[in-house]
DOMI-428911 format. One line per 5 residues: number of its first residue (from 1); their letters; for each residue x, y, z of C-alpha. Coordinates in Angstrom, 2 decimals. Example, Ala and Ser with C-alpha at 12.3 -4.5 7.8 and 13.67 -1.06 7.14 Angstrom:
BEGIN
1> AS> 12.30:-4.50:7.80  13.67:-1.06:7.14;
// end
This chain:
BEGIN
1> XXXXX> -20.62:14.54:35.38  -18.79:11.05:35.08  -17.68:9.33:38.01  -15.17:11.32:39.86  -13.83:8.05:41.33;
6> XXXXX> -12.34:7.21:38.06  -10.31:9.80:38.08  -8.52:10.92:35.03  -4.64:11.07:34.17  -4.23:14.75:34.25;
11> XXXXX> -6.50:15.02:37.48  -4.38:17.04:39.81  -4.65:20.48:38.14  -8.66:20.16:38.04  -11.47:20.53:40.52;
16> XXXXX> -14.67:18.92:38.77  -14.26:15.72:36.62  -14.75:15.63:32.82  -18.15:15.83:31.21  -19.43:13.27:30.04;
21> XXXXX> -20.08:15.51:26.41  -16.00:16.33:26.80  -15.29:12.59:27.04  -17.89:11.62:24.28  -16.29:13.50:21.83;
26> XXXXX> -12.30:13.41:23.02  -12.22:9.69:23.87  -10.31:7.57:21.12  -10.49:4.44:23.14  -12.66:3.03:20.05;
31> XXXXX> -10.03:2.62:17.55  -6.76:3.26:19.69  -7.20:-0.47:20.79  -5.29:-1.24:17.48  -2.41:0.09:19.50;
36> XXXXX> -2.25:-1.96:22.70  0.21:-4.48:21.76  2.77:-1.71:20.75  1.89:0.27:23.97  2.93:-2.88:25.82;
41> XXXXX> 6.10:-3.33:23.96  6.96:0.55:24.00  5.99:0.18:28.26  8.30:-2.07:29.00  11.03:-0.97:27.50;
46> XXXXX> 10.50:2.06:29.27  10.42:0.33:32.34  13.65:-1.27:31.48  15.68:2.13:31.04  13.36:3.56:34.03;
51> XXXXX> 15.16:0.62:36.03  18.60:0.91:34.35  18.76:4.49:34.92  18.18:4.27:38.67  14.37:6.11:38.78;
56> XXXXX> 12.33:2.77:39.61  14.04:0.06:42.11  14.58:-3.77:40.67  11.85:-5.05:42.47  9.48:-2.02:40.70;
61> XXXXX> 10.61:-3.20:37.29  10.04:-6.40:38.27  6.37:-5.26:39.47  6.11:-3.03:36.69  6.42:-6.30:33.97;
66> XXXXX> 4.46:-8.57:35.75  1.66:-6.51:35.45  2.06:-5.62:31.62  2.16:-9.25:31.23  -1.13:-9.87:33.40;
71> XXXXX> -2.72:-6.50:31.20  -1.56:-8.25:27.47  -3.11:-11.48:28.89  -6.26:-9.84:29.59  -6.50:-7.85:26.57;
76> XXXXX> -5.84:-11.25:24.25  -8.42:-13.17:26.12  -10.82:-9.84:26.01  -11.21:-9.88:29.78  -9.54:-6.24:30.13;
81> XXXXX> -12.10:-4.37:32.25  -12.21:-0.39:30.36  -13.41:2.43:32.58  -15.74:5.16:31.81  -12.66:8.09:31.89;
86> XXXXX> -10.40:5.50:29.94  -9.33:8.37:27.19  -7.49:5.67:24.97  -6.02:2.85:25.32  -2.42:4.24:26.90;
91> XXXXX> -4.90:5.42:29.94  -6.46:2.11:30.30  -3.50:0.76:30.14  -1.57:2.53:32.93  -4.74:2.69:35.11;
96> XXXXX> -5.26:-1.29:35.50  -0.77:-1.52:35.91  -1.29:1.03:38.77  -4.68:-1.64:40.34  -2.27:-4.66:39.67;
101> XXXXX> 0.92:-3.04:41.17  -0.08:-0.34:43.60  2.63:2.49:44.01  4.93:0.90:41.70  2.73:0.86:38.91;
106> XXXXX> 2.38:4.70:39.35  5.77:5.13:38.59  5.15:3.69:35.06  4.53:7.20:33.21  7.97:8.46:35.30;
111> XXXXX> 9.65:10.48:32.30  7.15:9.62:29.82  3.55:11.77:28.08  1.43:10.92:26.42  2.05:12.69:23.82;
116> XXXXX> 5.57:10.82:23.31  3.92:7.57:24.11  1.35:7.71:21.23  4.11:8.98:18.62  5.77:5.82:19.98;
121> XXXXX> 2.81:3.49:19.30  2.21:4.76:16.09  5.60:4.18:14.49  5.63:0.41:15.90  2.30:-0.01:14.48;
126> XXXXX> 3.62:1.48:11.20  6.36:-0.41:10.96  4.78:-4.13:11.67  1.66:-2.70:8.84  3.63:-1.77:6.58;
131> XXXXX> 5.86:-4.70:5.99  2.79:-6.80:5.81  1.41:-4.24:3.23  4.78:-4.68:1.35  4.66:-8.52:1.55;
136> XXXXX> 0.85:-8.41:-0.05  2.32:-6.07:-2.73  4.78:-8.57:-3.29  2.42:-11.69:-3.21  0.43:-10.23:-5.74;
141> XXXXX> 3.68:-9.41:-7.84  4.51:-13.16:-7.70  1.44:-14.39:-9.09  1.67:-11.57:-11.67  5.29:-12.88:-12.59;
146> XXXXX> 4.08:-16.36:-12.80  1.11:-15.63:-15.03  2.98:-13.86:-17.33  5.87:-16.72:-17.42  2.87:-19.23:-18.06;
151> XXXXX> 1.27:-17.63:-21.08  4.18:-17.40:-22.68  4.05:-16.06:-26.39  0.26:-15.13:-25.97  -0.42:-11.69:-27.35;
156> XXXXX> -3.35:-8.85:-27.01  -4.15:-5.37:-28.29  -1.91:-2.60:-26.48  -4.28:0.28:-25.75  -3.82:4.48:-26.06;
161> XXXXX> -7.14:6.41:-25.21  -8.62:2.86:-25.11  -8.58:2.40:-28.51  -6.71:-0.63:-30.65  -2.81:0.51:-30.96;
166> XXXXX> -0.53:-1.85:-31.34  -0.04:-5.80:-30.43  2.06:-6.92:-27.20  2.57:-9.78:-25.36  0.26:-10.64:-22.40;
171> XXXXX> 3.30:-11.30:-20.60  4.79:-7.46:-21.12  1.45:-6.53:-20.35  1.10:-8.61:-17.31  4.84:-7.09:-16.19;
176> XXXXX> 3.94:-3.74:-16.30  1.46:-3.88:-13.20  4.75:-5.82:-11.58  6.57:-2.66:-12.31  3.71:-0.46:-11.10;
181> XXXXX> 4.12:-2.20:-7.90  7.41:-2.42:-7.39  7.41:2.19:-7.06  5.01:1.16:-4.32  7.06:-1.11:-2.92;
186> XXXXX> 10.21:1.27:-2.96  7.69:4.18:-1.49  6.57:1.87:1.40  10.81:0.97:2.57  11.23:4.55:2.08;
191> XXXXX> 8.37:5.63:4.01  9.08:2.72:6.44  13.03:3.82:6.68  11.75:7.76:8.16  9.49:6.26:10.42;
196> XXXXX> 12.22:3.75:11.67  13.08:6.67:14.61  12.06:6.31:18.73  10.16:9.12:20.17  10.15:8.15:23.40;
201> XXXXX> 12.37:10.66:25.59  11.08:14.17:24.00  7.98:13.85:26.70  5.59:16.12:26.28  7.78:18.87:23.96;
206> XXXXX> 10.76:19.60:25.87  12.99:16.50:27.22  13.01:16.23:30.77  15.38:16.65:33.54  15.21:13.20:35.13;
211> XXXXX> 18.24:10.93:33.42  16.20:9.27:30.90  18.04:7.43:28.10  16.13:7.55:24.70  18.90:5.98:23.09;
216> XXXXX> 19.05:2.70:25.34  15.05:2.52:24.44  15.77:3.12:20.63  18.09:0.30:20.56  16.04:-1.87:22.80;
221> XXXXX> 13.09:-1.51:20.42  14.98:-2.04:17.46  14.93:1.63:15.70  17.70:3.07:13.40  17.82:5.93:15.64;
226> XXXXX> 16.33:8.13:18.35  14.83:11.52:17.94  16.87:14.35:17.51  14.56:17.88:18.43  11.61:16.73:21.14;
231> XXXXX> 9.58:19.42:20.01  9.87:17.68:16.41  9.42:14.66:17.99  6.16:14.67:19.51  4.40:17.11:16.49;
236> XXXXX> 5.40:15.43:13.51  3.70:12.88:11.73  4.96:12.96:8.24  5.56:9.16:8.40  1.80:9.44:8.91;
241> XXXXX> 1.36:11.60:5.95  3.67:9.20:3.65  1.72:6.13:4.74  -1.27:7.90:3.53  0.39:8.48:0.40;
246> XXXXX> 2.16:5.13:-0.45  -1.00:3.40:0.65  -3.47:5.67:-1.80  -0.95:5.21:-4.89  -1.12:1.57:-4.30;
251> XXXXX> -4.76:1.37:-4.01  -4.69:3.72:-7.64  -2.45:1.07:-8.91  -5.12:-1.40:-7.84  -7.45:0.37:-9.15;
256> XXXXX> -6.08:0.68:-12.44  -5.91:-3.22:-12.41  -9.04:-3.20:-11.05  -10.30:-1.24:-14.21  -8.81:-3.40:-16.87;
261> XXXXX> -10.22:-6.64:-15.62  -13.65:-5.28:-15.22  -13.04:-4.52:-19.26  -11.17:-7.70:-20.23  -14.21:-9.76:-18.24;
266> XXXXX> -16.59:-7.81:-20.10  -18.84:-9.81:-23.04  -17.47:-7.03:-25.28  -13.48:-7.80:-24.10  -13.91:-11.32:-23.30;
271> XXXXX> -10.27:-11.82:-22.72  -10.83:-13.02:-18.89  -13.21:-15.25:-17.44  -13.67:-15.02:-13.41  -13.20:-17.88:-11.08;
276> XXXXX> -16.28:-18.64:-9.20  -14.98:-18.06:-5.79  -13.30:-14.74:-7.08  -16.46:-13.03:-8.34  -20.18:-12.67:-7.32;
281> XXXXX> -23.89:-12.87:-9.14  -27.03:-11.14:-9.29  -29.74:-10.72:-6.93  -32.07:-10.71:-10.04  -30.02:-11.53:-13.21;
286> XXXXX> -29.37:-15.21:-13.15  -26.90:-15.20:-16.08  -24.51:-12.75:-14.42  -21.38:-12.64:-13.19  -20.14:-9.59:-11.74;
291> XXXXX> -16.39:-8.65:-10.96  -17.06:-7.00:-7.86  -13.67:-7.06:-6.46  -12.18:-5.55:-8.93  -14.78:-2.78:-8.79;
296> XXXXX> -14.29:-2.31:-5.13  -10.58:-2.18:-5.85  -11.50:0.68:-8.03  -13.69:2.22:-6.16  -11.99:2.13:-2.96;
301> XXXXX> -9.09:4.13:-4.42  -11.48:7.59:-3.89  -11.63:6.92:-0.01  -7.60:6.45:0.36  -7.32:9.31:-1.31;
306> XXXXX> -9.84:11.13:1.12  -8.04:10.20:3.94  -4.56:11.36:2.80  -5.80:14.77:1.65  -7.88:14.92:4.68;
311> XXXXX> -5.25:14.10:7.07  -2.74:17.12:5.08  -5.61:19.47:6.07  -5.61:18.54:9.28  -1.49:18.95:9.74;
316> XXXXX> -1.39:22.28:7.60  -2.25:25.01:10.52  -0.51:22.86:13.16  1.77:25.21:15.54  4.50:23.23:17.34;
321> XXXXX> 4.49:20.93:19.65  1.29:18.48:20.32  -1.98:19.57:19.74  -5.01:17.46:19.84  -5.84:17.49:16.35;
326> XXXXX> -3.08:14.75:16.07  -5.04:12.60:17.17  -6.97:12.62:13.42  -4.14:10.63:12.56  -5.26:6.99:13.31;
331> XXXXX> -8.57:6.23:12.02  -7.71:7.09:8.19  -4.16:5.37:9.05  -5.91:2.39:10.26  -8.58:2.30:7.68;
336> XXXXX> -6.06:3.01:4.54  -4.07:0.24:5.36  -6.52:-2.34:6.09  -8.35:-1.54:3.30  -5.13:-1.90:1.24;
341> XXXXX> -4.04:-4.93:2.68  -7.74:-6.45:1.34  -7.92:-5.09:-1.74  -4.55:-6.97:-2.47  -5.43:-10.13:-1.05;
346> XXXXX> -8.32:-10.50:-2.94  -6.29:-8.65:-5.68  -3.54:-11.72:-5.68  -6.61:-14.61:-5.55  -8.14:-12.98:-8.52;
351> XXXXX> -5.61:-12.93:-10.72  -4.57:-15.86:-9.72  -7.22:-17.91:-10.60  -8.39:-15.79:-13.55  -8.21:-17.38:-17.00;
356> XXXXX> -6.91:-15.96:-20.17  -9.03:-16.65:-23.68  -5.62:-16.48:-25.20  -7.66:-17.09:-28.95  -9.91:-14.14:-27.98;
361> XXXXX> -6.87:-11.58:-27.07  -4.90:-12.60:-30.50  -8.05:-12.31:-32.62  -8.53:-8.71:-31.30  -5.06:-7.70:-31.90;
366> XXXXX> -4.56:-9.33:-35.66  -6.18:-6.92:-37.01  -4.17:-5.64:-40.20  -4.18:-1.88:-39.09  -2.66:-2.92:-35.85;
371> XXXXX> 0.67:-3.14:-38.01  0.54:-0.04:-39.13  3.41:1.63:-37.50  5.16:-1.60:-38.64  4.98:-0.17:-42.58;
376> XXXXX> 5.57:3.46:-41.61  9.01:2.26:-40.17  9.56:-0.34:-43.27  9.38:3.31:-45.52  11.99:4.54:-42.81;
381> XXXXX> 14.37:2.26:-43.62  14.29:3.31:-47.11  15.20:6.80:-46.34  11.90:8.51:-46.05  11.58:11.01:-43.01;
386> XXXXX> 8.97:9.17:-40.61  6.28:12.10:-40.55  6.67:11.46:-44.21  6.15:7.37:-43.89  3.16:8.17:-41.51;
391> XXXXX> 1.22:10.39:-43.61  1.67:7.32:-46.06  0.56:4.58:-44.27  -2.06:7.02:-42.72  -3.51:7.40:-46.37;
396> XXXXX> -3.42:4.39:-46.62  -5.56:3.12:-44.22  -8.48:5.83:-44.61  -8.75:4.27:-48.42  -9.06:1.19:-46.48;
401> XXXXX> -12.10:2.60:-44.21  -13.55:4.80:-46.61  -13.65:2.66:-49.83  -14.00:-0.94:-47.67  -10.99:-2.03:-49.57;
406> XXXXX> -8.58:-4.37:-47.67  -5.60:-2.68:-46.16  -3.36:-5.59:-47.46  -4.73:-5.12:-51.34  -3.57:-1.24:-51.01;
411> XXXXX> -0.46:-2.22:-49.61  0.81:-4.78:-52.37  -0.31:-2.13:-54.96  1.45:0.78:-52.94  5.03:0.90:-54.76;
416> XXXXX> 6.71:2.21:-51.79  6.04:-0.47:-49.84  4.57:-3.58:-52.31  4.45:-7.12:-52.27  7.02:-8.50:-50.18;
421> XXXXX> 5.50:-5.54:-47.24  2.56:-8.14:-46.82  4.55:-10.10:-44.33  3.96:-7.53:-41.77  0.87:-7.91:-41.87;
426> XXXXX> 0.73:-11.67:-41.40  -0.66:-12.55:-37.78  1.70:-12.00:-34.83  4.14:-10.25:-37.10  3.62:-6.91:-35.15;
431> XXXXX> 4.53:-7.92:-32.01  7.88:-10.33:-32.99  9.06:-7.07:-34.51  9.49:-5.17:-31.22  12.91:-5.64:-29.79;
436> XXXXX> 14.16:-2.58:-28.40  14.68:-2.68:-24.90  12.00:-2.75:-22.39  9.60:-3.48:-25.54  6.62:-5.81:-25.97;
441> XXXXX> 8.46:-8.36:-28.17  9.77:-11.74:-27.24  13.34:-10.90:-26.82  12.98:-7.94:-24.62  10.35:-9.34:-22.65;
446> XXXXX> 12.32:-12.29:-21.90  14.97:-10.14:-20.64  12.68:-8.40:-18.23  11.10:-11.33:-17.14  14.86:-12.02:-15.82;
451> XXXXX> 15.16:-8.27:-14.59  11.73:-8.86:-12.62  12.76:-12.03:-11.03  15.87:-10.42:-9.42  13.63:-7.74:-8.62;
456> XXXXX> 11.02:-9.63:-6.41  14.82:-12.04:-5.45  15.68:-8.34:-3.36  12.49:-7.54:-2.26  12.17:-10.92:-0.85;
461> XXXXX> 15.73:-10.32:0.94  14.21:-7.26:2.35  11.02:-8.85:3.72  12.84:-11.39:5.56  15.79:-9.12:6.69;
466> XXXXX> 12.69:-7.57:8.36  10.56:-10.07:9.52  8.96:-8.68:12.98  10.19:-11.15:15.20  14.20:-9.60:14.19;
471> X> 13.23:-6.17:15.22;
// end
């Protein structure tokens, strides 16, 4: 049995103290640390409406804050003192406020469960995460934008099925993961924005009848809003759910990156050469060097997506209100978004140090087939229906293959499309030719390079609209 002299919260109702297999196995003090700060923050503005409210005297709230100030210090300076029956870090909390301030710290849990409490935690947590997630995302956009403003009219092989297709410009290329990113970006504010609602007042599932004022804690803690059914309150953790979600698609997105400039590094790409302090060696192969965080990027991607399929299990047979399952919610939360936050740190520095063998991409994509659809849509503008033009130009270039004949000698001697056809051919032709919007030509792509800089412009107003310290 564990020591009945550290007596747990829910005491009262039992004769015998917990097993020490039942705490093994229930505790969640292990990771639940994560949330001290925000239990902190979330405790004294309880106390606060506790005092304002008329259920804990002046001199109790006083009490009460002084000894969630001596608890933070002690936590910081890793002097905090845990007890065997501290369940998580909301009962060590309370239990060392009740040493420091006697009866008055008993009062602390007046109104309050746990079960509110930790829904409480959680979106605070959330909501300081995720904006740093969405200010990585947004790093790594940045040096994405600049890369792509810096190589200017460089141009590579675009790729279907991961064969040749046709030209584009690194820079369209380079704008497309910006693009990717910004989704994520809208899925985090989103996800954020249904998170952005107190708890705190719904108690264990039903309210209470003491004159508790969710709203004055809401507001107090910065939230959009308060809860608005307790019973929904305290059971749902869709923002959990969503976090999962936004933080797995942005790992895929990473991953996708992540796949690319394992290729490009390749000896058979060779369109990216690694930074030293952005890639690693071999235990056994001196000539090597690997792109392991682009790998792990990759790789990485299978475990977010664990935990958010994991965690849906977990919520799908869930009656209302609490149940204990819940708390399966924090370790893949915790986990998802640190790993997130890493893979686009390292992400950014990668990229951002990376260098382009700009003679290497535009050798790969002159190729003369590359410019194929290029004469197909020359015989379009001479009337001929396009399935028409590509069976054509599709002839065309199996002569080519099969006979070894040059595809610009059956061209000039093709008299639908002759001589003066050549041009299209000519190096970098392809990829001047695209201009309809949102293509991979120069024109176009200078016009999104404008769209993506206002972009990133209101995503940077939204980062510092809600920069922590102005909640």
């Amino acid at each position: 049995m564990a020591d009945k002299e550290a007596r747990p919260l829910w005491h009262g109702r039992f004769q015998e103290g917990p097993s020490e297999d039942l705490l093994e196995f229930t505790v969640s003090l292990e990771y639940d640390r994560a949330l001290a700060r925000d239990d902190l923050v979330g405790s004294r503005a309880h106390v606060a409406m506790l005092e304002k409210v008329g259920l804990i005297a002046p001199d109790e709230k006083a009490m009460l804050l002084t000894a969630l100030a001596r608890v933070e210090e002690e936590l910081e300076s890793g002097t905090f003192a845990f007890a065997p029956t501290d369940e998580d870090i909301h009962t060590a909390i309370e239990r060392r406020v009740t040493d420091l301030a006697g009866p008055a710290g008993a009062k602390l849990h007046t109104g309050r469960s746990r079960n509110d409490q930790v829904a409480l935690d959680l979106r605070l947590w959330l909501r300081r995460e995720g904006r740093a997630i969405v200010a990585a995302i947004h790093e790594l956009q940045e040096v994405l934008l600049g890369r792509a403003d810096e190589v200017e009219d460089a141009y590579l092989p675009g790729y279907t099925h991961l064969q040749r297709a046709q030209p584009v410009l690194l820079a369209h290329h380079l704008l497309a993961h910006v693009w990717a990113l910004a989704r994520d970006v809208d899925r985090w504010r989103d996800a954020l924005a249904r998170a952005d609602v107190s708890p705190l007042g719904a108690g264990a599932l039903a309210g209470s009848s003491l004159p508790l004022d969710p709203d004055a804690v809401a507001a107090e803690l910065g939230f959009a809003s308060r809860f608005h059914n307790s019973l929904d309150a305290v059971s749902d953790r869709d923002f959990v759910a969503e976090a999962l979600f936004a933080a797995a698609m942005t790992q895929v997105h990473l991953s996708r990156l992540g796949e690319e400039i394992t290729l490009w590094s390749s000896d058979e790409f060779g369109f990216l050469r690694l930074a030293d302090a952005f890639s690693t060696g071999s235990s056994m192969l001196p000539q090597k060097k690997n792109p392991d965080i682009a790998e792990l990027a990759r790789g990485k991607a299978g475990r977010l997506i664990g935990h958010l399929t994991g965690f849906l299990a977990t919520l799908k047979g869930l009656p209302l209100a609490y149940d204990r399952d819940l708390q399966e919610d924090k370790e893949p939360l915790f986990d998802a978004l640190r790993t997130c936050r890493l893979a686009l740190r390292a992400i950014t520095g990668l990229m951002g140090t990376a260098v382009f063998d700009l003679d290497r991409m535009r050798a790969a994509a002159d190729s003369a087939a590359s410019s194929a659809t290029d004469l197909a849509e020359q015989l379009v503008r001479q009337g001929l229906p396009f399935r028409d033009a590509h069976a054509i130009v599709g002839g065309l270039v199996r002569q080519s293959l099969e006979r070894g004949i040059p595809l610009e000698e059956l061209v000039s001697n093709e008299p639908r499309l002759g001589p003066e056809a050549l041009e299209l051919l000519q190096p970098g032709e392809a990829v001047k030719r695209r201009s309809s919007p949102g293509g991979a030509g120069p024109s176009p792509v200078a016009r999104q390079m404008e769209e993506a800089r206002a972009r990133l412009a209101e995503q940077r107003g939204w980062l510092d609209v809600n920069e922590p310290h102005a909640r």
